[in-house]
mmCIF file as Biopython writes it, N, C-alpha, C and O atoms, coordinates in Angstrom:
data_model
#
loop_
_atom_site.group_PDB
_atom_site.id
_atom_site.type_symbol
_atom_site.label_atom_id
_atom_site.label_alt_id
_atom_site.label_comp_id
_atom_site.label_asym_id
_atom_site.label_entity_id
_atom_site.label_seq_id
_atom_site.pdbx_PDB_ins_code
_atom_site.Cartn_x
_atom_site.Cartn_y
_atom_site.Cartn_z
_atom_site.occupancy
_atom_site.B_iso_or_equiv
_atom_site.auth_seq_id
_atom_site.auth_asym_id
_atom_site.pdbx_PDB_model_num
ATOM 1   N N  . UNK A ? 1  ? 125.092 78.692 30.308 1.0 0.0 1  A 1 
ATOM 2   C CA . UNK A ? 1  ? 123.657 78.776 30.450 1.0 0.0 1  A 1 
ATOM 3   C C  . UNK A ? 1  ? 123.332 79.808 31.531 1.0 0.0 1  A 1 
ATOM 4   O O  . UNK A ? 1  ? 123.917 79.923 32.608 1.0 0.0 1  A 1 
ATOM 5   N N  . UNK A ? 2  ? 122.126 80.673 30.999 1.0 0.0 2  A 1 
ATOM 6   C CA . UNK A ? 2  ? 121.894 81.478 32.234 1.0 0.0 2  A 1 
ATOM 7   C C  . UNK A ? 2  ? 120.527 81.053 33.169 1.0 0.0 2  A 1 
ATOM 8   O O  . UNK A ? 2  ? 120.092 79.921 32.953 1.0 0.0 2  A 1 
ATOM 9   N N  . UNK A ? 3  ? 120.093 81.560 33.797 1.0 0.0 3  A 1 
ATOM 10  C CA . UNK A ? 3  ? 119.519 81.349 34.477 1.0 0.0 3  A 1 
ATOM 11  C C  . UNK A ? 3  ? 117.920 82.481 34.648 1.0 0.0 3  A 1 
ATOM 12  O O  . UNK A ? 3  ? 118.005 83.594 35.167 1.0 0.0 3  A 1 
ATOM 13  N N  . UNK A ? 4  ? 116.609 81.925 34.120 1.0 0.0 4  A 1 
ATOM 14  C CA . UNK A ? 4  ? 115.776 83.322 34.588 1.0 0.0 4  A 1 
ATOM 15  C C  . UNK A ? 4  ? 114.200 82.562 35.116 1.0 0.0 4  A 1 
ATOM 16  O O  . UNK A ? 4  ? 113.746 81.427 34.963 1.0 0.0 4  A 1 
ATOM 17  N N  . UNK A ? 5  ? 113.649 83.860 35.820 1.0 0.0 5  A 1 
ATOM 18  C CA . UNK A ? 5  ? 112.152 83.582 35.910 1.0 0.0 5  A 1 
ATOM 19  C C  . UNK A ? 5  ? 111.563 83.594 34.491 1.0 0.0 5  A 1 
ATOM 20  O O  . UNK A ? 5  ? 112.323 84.205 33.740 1.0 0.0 5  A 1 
ATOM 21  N N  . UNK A ? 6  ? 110.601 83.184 33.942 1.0 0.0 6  A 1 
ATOM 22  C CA . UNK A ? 6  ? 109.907 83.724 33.155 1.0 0.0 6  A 1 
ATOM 23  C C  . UNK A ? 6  ? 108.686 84.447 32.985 1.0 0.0 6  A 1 
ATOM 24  O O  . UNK A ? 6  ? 107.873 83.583 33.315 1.0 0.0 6  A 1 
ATOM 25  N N  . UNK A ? 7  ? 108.038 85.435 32.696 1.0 0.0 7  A 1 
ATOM 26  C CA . UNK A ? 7  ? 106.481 85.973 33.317 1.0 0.0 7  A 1 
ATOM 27  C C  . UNK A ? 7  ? 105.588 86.119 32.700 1.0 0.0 7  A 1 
ATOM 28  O O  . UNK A ? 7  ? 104.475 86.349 33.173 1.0 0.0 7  A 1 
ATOM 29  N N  . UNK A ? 8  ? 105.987 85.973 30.826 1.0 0.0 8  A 1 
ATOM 30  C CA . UNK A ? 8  ? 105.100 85.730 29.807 1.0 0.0 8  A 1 
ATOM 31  C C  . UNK A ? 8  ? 105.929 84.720 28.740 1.0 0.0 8  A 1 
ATOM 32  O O  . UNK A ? 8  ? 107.149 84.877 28.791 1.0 0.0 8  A 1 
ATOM 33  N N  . UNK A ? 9  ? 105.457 83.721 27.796 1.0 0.0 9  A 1 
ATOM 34  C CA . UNK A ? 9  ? 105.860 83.027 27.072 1.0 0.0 9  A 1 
ATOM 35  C C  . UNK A ? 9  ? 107.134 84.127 25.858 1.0 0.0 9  A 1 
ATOM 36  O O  . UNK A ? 9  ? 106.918 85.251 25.403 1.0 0.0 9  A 1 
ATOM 37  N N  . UNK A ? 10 ? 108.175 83.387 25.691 1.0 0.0 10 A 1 
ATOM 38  C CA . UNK A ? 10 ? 108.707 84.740 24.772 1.0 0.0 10 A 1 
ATOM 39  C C  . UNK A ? 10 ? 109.100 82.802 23.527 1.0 0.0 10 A 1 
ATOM 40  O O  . UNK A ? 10 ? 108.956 81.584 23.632 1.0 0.0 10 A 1 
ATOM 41  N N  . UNK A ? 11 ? 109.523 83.650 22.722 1.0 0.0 11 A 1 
ATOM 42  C CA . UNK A ? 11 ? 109.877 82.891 21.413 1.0 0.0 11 A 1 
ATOM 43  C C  . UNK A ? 11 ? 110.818 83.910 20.243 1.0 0.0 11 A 1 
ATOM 44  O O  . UNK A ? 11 ? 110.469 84.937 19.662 1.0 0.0 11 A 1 
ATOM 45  N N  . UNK A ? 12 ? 112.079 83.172 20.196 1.0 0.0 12 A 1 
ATOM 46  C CA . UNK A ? 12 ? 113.224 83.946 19.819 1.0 0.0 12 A 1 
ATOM 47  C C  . UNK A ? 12 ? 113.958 82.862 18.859 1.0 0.0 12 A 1 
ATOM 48  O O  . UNK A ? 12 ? 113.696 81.666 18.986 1.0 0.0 12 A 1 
ATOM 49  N N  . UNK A ? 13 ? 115.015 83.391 17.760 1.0 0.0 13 A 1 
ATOM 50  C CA . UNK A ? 13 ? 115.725 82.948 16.516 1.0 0.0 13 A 1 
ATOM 51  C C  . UNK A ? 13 ? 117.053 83.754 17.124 1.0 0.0 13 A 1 
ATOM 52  O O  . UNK A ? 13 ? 117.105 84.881 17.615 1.0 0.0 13 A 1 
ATOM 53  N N  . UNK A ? 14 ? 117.781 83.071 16.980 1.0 0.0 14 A 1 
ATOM 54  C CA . UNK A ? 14 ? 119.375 83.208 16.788 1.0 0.0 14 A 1 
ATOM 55  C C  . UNK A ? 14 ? 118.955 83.788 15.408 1.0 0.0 14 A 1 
ATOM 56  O O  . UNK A ? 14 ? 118.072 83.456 14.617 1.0 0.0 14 A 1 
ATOM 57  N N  . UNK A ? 15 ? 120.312 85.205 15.387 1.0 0.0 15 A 1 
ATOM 58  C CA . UNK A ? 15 ? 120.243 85.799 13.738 1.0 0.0 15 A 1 
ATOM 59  C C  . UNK A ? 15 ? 120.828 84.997 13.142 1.0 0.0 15 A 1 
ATOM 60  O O  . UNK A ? 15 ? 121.555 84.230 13.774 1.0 0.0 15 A 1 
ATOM 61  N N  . UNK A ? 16 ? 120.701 84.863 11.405 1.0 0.0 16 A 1 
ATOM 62  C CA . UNK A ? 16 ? 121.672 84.157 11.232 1.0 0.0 16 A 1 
ATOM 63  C C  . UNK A ? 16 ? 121.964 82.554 11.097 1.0 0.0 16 A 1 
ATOM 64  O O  . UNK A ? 16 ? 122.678 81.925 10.316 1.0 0.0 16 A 1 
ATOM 65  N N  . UNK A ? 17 ? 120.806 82.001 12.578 1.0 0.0 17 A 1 
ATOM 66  C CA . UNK A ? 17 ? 120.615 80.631 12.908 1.0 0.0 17 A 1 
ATOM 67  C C  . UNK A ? 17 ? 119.475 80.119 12.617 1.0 0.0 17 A 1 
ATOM 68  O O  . UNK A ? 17 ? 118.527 80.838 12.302 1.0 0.0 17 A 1 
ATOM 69  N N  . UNK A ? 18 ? 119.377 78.592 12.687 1.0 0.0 18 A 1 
ATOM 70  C CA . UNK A ? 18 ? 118.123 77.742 12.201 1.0 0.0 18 A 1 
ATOM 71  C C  . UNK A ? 18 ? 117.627 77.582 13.851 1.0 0.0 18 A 1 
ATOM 72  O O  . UNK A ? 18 ? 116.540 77.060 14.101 1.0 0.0 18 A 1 
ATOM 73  N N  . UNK A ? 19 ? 118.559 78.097 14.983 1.0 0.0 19 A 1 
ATOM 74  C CA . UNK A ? 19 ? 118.582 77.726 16.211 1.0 0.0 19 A 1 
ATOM 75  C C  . UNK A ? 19 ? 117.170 78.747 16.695 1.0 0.0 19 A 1 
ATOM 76  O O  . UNK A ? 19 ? 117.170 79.899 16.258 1.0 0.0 19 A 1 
ATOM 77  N N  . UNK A ? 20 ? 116.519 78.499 17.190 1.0 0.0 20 A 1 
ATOM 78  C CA . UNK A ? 20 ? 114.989 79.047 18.313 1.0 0.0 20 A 1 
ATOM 79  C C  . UNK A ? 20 ? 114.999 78.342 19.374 1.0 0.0 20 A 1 
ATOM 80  O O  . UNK A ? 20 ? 115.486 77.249 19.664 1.0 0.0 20 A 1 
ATOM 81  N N  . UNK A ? 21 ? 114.217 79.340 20.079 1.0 0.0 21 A 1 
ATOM 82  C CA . UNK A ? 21 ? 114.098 78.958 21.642 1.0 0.0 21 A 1 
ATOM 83  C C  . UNK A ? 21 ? 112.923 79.546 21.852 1.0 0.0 21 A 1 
ATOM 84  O O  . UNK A ? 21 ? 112.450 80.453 21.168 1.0 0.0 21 A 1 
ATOM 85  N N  . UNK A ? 22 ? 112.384 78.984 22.902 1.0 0.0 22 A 1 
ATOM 86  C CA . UNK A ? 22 ? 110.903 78.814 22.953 1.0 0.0 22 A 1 
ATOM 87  C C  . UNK A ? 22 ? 110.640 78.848 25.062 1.0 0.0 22 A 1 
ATOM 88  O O  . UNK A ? 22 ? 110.759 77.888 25.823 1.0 0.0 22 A 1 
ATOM 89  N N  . UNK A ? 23 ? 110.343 80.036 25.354 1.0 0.0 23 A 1 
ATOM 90  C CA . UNK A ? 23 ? 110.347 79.606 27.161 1.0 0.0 23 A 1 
ATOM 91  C C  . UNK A ? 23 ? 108.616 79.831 27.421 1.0 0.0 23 A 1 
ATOM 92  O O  . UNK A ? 23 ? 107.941 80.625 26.765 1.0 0.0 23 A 1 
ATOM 93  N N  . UNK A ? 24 ? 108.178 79.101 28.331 1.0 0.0 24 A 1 
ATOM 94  C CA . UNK A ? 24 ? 106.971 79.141 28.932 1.0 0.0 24 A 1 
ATOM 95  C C  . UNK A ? 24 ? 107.103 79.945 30.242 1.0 0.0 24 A 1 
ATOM 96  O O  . UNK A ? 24 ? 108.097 79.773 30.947 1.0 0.0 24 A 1 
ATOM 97  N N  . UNK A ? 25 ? 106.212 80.750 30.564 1.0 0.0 25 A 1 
ATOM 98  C CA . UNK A ? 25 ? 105.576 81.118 32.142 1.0 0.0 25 A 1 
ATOM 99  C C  . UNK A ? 25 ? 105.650 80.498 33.388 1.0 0.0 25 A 1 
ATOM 100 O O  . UNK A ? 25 ? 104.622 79.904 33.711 1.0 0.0 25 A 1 
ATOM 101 N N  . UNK A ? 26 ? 106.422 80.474 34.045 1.0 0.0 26 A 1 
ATOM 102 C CA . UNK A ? 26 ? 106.564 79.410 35.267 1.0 0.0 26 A 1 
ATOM 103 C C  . UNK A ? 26 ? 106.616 80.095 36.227 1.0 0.0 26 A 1 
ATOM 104 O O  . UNK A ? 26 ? 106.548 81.259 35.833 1.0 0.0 26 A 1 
ATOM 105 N N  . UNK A ? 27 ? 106.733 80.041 37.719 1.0 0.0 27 A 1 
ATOM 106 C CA . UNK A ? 27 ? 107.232 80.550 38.301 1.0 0.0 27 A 1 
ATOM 107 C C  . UNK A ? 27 ? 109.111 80.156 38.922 1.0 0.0 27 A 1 
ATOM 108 O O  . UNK A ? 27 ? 110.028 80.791 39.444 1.0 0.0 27 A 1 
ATOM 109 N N  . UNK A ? 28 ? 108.886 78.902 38.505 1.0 0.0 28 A 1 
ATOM 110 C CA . UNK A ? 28 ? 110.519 78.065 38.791 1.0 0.0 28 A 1 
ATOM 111 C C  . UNK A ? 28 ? 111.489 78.589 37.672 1.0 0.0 28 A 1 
ATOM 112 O O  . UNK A ? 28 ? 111.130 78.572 36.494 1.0 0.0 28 A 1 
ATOM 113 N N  . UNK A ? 29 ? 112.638 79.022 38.029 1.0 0.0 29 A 1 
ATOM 114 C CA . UNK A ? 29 ? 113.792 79.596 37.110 1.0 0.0 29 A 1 
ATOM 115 C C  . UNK A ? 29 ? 113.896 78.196 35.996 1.0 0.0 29 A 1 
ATOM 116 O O  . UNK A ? 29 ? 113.713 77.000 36.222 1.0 0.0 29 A 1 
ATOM 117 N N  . UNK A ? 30 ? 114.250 78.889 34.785 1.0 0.0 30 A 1 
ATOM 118 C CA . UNK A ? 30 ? 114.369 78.041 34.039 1.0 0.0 30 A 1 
ATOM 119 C C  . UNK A ? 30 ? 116.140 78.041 33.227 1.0 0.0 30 A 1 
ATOM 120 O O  . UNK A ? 30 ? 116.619 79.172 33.146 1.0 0.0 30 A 1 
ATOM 121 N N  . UNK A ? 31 ? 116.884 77.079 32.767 1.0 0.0 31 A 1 
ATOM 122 C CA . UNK A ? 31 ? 118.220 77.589 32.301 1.0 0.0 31 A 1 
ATOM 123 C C  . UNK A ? 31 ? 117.979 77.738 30.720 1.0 0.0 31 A 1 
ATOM 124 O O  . UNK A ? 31 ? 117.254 76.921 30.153 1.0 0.0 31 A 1 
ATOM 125 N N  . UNK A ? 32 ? 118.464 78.572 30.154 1.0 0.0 32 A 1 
ATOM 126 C CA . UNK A ? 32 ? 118.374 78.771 28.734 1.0 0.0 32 A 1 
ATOM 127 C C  . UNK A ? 32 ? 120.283 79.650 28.407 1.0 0.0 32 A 1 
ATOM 128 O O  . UNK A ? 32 ? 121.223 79.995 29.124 1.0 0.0 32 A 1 
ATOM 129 N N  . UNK A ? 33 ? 119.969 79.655 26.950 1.0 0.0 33 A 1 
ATOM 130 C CA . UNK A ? 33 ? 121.233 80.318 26.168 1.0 0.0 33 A 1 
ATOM 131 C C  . UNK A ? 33 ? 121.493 81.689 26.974 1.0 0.0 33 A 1 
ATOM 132 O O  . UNK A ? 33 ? 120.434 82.012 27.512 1.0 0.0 33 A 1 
ATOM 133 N N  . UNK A ? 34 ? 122.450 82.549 27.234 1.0 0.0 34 A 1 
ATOM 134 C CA . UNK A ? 34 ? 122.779 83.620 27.607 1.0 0.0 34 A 1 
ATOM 135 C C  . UNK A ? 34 ? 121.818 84.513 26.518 1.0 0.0 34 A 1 
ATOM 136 O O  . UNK A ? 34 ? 120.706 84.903 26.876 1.0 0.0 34 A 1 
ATOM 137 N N  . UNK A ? 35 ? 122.179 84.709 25.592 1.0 0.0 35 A 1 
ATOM 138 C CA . UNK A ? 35 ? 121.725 85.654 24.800 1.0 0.0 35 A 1 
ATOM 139 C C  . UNK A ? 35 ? 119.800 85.498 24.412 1.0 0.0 35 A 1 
ATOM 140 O O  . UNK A ? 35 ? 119.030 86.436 24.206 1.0 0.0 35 A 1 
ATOM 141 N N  . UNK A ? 36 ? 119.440 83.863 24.423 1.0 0.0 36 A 1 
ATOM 142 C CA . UNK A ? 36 ? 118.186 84.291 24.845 1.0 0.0 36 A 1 
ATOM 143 C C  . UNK A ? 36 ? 117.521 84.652 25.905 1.0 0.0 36 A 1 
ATOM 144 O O  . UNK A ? 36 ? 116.528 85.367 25.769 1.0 0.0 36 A 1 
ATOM 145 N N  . UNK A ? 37 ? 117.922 84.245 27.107 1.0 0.0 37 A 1 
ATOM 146 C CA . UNK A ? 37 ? 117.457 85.135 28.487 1.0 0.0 37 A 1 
ATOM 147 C C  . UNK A ? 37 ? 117.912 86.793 28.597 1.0 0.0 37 A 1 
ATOM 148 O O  . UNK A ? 37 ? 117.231 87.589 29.244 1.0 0.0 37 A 1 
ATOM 149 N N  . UNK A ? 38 ? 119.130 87.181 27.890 1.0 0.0 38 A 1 
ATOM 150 C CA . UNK A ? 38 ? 119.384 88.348 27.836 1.0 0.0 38 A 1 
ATOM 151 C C  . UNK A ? 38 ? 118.150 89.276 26.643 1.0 0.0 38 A 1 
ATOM 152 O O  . UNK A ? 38 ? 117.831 90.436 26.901 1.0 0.0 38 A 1 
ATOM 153 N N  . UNK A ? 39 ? 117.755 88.754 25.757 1.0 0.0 39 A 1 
ATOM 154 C CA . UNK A ? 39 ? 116.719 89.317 25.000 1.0 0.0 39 A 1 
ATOM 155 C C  . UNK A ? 39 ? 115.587 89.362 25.800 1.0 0.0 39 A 1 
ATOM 156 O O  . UNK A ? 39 ? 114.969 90.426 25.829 1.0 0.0 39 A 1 
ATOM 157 N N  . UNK A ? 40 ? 115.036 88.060 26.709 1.0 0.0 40 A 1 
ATOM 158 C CA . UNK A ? 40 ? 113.632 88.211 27.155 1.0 0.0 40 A 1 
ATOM 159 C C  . UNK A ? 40 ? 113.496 88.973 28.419 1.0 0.0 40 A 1 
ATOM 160 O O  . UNK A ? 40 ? 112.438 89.416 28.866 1.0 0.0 40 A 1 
ATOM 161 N N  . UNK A ? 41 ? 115.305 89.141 29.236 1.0 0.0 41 A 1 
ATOM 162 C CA . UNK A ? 41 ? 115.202 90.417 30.183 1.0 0.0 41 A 1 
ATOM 163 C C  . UNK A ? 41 ? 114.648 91.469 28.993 1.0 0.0 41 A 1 
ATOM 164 O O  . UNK A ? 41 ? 113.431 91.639 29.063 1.0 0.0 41 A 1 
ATOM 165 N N  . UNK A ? 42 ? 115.318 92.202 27.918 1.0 0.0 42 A 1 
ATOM 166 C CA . UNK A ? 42 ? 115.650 93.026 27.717 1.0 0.0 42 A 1 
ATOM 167 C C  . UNK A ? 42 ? 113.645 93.677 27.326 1.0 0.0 42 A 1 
ATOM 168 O O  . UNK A ? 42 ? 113.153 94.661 27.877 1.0 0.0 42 A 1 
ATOM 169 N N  . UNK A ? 43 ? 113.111 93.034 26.580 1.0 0.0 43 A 1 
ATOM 170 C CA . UNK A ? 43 ? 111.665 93.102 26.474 1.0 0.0 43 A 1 
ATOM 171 C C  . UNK A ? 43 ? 110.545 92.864 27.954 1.0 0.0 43 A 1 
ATOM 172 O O  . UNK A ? 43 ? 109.322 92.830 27.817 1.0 0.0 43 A 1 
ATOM 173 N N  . UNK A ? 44 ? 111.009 92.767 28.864 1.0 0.0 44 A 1 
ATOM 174 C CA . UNK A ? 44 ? 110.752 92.843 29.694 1.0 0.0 44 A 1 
ATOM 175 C C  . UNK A ? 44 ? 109.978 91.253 30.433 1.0 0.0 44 A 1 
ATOM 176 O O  . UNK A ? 44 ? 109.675 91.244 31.626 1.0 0.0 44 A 1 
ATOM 177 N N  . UNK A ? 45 ? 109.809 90.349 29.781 1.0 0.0 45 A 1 
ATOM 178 C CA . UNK A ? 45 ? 109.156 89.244 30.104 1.0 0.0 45 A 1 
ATOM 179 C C  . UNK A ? 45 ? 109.967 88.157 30.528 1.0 0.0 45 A 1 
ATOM 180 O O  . UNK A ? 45 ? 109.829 87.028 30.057 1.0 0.0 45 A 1 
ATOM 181 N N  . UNK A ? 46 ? 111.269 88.605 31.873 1.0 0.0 46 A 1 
ATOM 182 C CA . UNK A ? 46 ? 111.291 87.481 32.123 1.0 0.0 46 A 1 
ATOM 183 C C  . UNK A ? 46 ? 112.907 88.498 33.003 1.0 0.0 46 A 1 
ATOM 184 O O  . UNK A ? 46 ? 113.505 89.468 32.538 1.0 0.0 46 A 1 
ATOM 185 N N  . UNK A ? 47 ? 113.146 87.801 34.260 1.0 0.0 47 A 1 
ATOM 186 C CA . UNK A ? 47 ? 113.460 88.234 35.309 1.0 0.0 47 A 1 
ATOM 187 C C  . UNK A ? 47 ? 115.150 87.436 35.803 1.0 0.0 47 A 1 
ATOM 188 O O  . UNK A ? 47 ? 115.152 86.422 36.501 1.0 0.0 47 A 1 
ATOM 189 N N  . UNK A ? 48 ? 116.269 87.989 35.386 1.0 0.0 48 A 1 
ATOM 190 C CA . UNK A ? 48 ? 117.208 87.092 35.623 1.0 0.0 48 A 1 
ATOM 191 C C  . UNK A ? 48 ? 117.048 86.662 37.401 1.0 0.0 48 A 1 
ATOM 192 O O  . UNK A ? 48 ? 116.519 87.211 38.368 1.0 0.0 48 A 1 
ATOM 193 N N  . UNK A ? 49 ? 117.918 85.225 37.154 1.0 0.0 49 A 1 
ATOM 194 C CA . UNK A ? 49 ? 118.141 84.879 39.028 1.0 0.0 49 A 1 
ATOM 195 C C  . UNK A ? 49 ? 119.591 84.275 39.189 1.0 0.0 49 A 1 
ATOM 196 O O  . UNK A ? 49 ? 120.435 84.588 38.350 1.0 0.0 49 A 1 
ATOM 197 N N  . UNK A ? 50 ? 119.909 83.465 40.178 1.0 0.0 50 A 1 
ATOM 198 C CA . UNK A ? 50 ? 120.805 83.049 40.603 1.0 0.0 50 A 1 
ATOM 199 C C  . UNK A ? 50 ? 120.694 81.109 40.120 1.0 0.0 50 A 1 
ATOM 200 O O  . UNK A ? 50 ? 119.526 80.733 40.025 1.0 0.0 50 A 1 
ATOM 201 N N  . UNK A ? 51 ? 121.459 80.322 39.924 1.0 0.0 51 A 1 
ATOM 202 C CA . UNK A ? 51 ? 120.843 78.799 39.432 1.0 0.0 51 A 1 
ATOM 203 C C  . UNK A ? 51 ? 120.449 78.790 40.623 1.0 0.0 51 A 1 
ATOM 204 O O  . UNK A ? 51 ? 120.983 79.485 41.488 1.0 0.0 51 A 1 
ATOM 205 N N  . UNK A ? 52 ? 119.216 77.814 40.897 1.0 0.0 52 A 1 
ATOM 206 C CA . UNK A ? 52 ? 119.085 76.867 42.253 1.0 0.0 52 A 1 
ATOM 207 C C  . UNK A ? 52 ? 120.007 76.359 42.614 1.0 0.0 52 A 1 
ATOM 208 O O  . UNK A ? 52 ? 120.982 76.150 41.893 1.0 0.0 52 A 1 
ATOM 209 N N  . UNK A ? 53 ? 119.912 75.996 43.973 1.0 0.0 53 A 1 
ATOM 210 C CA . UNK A ? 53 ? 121.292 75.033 44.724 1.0 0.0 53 A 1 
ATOM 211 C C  . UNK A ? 53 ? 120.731 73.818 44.383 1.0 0.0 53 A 1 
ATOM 212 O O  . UNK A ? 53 ? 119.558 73.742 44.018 1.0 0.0 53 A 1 
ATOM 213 N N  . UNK A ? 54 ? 121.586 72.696 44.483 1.0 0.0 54 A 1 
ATOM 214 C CA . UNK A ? 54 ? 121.540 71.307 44.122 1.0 0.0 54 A 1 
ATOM 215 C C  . UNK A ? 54 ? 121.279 70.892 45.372 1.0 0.0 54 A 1 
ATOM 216 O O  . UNK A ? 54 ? 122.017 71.069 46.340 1.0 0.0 54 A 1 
ATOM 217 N N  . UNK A ? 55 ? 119.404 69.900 45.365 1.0 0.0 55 A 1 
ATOM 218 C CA . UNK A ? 55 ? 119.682 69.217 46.955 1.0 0.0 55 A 1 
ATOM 219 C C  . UNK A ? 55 ? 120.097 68.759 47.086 1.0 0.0 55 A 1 
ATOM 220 O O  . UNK A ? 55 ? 119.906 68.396 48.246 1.0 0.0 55 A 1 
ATOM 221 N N  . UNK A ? 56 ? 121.298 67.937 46.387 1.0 0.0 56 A 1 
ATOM 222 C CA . UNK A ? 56 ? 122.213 66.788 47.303 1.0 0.0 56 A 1 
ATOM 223 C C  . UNK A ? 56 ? 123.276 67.969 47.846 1.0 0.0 56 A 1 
ATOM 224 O O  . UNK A ? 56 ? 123.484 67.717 49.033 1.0 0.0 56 A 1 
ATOM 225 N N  . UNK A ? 57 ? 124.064 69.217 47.417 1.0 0.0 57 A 1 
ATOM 226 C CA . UNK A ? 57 ? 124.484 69.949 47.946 1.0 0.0 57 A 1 
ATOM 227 C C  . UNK A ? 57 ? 123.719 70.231 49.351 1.0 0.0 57 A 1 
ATOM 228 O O  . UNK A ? 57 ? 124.455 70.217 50.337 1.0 0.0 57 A 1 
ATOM 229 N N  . UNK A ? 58 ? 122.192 70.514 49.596 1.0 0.0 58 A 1 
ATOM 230 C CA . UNK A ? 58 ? 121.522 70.886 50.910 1.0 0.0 58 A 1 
ATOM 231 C C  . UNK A ? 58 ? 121.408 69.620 51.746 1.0 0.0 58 A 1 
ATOM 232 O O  . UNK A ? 58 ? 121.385 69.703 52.974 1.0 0.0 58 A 1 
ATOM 233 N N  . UNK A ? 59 ? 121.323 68.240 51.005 1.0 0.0 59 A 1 
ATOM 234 C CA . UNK A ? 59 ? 121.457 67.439 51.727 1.0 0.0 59 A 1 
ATOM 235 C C  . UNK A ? 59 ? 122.478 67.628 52.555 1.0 0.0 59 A 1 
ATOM 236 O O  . UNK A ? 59 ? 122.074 67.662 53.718 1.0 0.0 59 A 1 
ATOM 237 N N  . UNK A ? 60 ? 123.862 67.795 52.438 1.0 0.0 60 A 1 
ATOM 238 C CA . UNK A ? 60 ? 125.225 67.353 52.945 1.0 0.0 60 A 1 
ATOM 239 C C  . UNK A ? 60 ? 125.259 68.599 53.830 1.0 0.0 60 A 1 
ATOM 240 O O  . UNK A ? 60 ? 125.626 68.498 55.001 1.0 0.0 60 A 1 
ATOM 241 N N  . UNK A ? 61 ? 124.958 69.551 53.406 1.0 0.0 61 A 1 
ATOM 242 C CA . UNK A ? 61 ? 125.341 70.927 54.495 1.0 0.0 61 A 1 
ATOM 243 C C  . UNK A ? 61 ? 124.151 70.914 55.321 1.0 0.0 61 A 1 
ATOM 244 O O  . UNK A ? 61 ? 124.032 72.020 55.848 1.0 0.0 61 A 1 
ATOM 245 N N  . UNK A ? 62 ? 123.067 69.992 55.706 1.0 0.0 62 A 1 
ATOM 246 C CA . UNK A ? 62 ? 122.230 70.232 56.586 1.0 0.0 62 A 1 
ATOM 247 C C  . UNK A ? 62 ? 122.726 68.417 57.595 1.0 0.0 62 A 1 
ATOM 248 O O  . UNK A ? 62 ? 122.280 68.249 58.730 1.0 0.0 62 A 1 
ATOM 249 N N  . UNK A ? 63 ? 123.421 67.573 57.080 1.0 0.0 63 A 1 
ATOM 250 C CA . UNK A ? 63 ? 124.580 66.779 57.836 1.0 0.0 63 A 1 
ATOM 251 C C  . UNK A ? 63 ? 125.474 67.301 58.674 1.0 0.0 63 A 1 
ATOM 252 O O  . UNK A ? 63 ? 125.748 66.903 59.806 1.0 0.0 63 A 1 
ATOM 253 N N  . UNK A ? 64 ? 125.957 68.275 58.042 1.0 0.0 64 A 1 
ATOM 254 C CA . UNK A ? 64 ? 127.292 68.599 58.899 1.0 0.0 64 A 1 
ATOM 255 C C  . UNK A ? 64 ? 127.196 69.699 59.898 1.0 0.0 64 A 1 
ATOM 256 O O  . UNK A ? 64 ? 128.173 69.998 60.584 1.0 0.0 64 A 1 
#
């Protein structure tokens, strides 16, 4: 799964597939298929990132 912003709604078909994907406008990264975040970089509506960190991960490193 990759990881992106999104900045306009995009809506995409696997070739080939009965499979679609469907992302909304957010400002919070959302995880989707590689190849559909790689299409909605590629049209310009939507911004790869890094995953969020897990807060129980920030929990424990703000413990120690």
């Amino acid at each position: 799964m990759a990881w992106a912003v999104f900045h306009e709604e995009v809506h995409w078909s696997r070739p080939g597939s009965r499979l679609g994907f469907h992302a909304r406008a957010k400002p919070e990264p959302q995880s989707f298929p590689h190849d559909f975040v790689d299409y909605a970089v590629s049209i310009g509506r939507a911004t790869k990132t890094k995953p969020p960190r897990r807060q129980i991960l920030d929990k424990f490193v703000e413990k120690s």
